[in-house]
N, C-alpha and C positions, 0 to 999 in steps of 0.2 A: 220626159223631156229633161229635168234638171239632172235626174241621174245619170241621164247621158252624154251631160256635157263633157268634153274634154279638154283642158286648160290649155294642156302645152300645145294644141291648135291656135292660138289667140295672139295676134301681134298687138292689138289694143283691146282695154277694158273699158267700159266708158260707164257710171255709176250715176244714177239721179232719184235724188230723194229731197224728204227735209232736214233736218237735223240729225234724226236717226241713219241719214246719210252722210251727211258731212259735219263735225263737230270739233271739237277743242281737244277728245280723245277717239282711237280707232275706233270705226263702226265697220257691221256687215262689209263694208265696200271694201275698206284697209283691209280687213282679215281675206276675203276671196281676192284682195292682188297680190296677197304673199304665193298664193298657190298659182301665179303668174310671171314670176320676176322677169321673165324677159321680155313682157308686153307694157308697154306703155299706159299709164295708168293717168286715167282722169274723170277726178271725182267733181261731179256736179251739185252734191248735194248743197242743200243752204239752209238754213236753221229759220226756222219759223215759216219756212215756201209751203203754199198751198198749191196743187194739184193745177192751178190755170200756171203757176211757174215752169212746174216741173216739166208739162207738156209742152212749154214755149219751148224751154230750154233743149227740151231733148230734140224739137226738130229745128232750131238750131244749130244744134251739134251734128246734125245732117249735113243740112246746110252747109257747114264749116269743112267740116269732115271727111263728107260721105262715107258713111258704114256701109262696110265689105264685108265679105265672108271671112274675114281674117278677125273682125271684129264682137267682142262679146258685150250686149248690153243691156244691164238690169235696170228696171226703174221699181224703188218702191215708192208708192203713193201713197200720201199724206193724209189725214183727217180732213174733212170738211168744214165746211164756215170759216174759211178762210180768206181773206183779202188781200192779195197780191195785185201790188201796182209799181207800172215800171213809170219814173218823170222823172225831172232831172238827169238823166244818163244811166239810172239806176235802179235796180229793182229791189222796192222795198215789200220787204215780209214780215207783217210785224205779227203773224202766226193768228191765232184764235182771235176772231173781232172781240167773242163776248169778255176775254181776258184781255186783248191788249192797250198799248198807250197812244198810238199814234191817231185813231178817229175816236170823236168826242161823241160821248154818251148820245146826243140829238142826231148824229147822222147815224150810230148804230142803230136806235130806236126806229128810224125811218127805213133805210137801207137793208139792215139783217134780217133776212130769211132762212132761216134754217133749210125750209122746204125747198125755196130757190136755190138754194146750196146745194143741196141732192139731186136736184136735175140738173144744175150746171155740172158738175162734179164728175158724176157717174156720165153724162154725156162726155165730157174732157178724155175722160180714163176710154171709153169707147172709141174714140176718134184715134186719140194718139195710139193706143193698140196696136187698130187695126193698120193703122198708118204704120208706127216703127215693123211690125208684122213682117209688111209689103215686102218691106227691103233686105238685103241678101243677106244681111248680118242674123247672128242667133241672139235670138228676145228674150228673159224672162221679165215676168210680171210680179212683184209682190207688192204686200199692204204690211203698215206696221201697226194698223191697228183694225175691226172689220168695218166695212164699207157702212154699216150702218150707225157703227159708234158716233156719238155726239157728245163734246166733250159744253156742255151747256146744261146747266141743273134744271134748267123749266124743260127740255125739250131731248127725248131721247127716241131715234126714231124705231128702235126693236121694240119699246114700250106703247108707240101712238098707234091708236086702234083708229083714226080715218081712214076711208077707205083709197083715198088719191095716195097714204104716203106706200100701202099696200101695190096699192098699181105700179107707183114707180119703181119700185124695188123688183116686183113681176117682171115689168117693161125689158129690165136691164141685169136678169138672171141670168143671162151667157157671159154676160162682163163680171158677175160679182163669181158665177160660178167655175170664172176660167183661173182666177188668179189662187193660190195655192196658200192653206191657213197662216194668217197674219203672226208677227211677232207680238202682239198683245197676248192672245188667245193661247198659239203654241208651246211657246220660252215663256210669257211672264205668267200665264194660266189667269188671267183679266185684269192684273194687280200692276203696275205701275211703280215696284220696290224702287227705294235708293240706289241707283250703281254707284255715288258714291258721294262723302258728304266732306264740300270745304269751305273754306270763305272766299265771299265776293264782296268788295264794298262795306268791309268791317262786318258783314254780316253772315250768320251760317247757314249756308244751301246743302239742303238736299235734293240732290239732282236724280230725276227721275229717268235718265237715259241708261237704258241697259249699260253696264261695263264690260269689254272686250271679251270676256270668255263667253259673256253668256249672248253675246251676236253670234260667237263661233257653235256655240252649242245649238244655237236657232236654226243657223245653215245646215249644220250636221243633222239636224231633223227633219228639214225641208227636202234631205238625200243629198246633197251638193257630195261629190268624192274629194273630201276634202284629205289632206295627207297631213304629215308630222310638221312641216311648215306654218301651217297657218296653227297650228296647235299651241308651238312653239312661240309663234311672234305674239298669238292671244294671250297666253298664261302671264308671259314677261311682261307683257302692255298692261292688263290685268295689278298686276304684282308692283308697278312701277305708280301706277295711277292711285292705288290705296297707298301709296309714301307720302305723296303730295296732301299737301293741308292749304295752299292757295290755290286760285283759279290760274294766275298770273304764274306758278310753278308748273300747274296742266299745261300751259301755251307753251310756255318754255320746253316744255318737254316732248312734246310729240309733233312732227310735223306732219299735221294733218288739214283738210280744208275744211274749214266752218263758212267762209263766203260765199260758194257757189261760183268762183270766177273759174272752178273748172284746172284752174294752173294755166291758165295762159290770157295775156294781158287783157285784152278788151272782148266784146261782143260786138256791140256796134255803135 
């Protein structure tokens, strides 16, 4: 399937992830639209979106849209335990419950499910599938990290020997065994390296998000026919992002989507 895609068919790209999808420097999505430039390109990714986003979003972009055969669209999906909530007009992703700031330690405690997490989840990734599937446009599917990673130190679900987390994972081995080896496992080989290290807030981050070459080397694994283009745009993006020493120099310099509004004004 990936090997046979062919680019210069494609008048729209349409891209949905979390982060690894859409960020402050090129990801997977920027490098496969250089080997598109005459299709219109819109990245959906949003930094910290868990997997009930990504799947709004992308049949939203149905919705919006309607994907045609003219159009090519990837979703990679996200890590689990994740709480995405749209109020106020907005959809907030504040990424991993058990890391993040927005719900307080008493509704984590009550609410966080790990286990519910993986039937919601692997349900979600099921539905929208088969749904984007349906429709006339070409699919693929990827994961940036595998479906049963848990990024939570009491609770890893490759390690838990009950036998319901075994069932579920059974239940939903068409879904886990349709989508093609993730970018943890393939490119980072289980490791989580620096792509790149600056300051944020007087303070020095190392940023765990692959850097531009090494998305483009993922694809090139995954078989994507990728050419001198997107080689070219990764090296230099690559090359540009280890100059930089601010976060606020990263922004400045790449115009890429870290909000998920897609590039066009509203949703609804």
């Amino acid at each position: 399937m990936i090997q046979d895609i062919d680019f210069s068919k494609y008048k729209r790209f349409f891209a949905f992830g979390c982060s690894f999808t859409g960020y402050c420097w090129p990801t997977w999505a920027d490098i496969l639209a250089k080997e598109m430039p005459n299709a219109e390109f819109y990245n959906c990714g949003k930094s910290g979106a868990g997997n009930l986003f990504i799947s709004s979003r992308a049949l939203e972009a149905n919705l919006k849209f309607n994907f045609n055969k003219d159009d090519l669209v990837v979703v990679m999906w996200s890590t689990f335990c994740r709480e995405d909530r749209y109020y106020n007009n907005y959809w907030h992703t504040p990424g991993n419950i058990f890391t993040q700031q927005e719900y307080d330690e008493k509704w984590v405690k009550k609410f966080a499910d790990p286990k519910g997490y993986l039937i919601r989840d692997l349900s979600l990734i099921t539905l929208a599938t088969s749904y984007l599937k349906s429709l006339p446009c070409t699919v693929v599917t990827l994961a940036s990290t595998p479906y049963w990673y848990q990024q939570h130190e009491d609770f890893d679900y490759s390690k838990k020997d009950e036998t319901d987390i075994k069932d579920i994972l059974d239940s939903f081995k068409e879904t886990i065994n349709q989508t093609p080896q993730c970018l943890f496992d393939l490119e980072m080989k289980g490791t989580w390296d620096n792509g790149h290290v600056y300051i944020w807030n007087k303070n020095e981050v190392g940023d765990y998000h692959p850097n531009p070459w090494r998305y483009r080397c993922y694809l090139e694994k995954l078989g994507f026919n990728l050419t001198e283009k997107s080689e070219k745009y990764a090296k230099e993006a690559t090359s540009m992002l280890h100059r930089t020493k601010t976060r606020d120099e990263i922004l400045s310099l790449f115009n890429t989507n870290e909000h998920g509004d897609g590039h066009f004004s509203k949703w609804w």
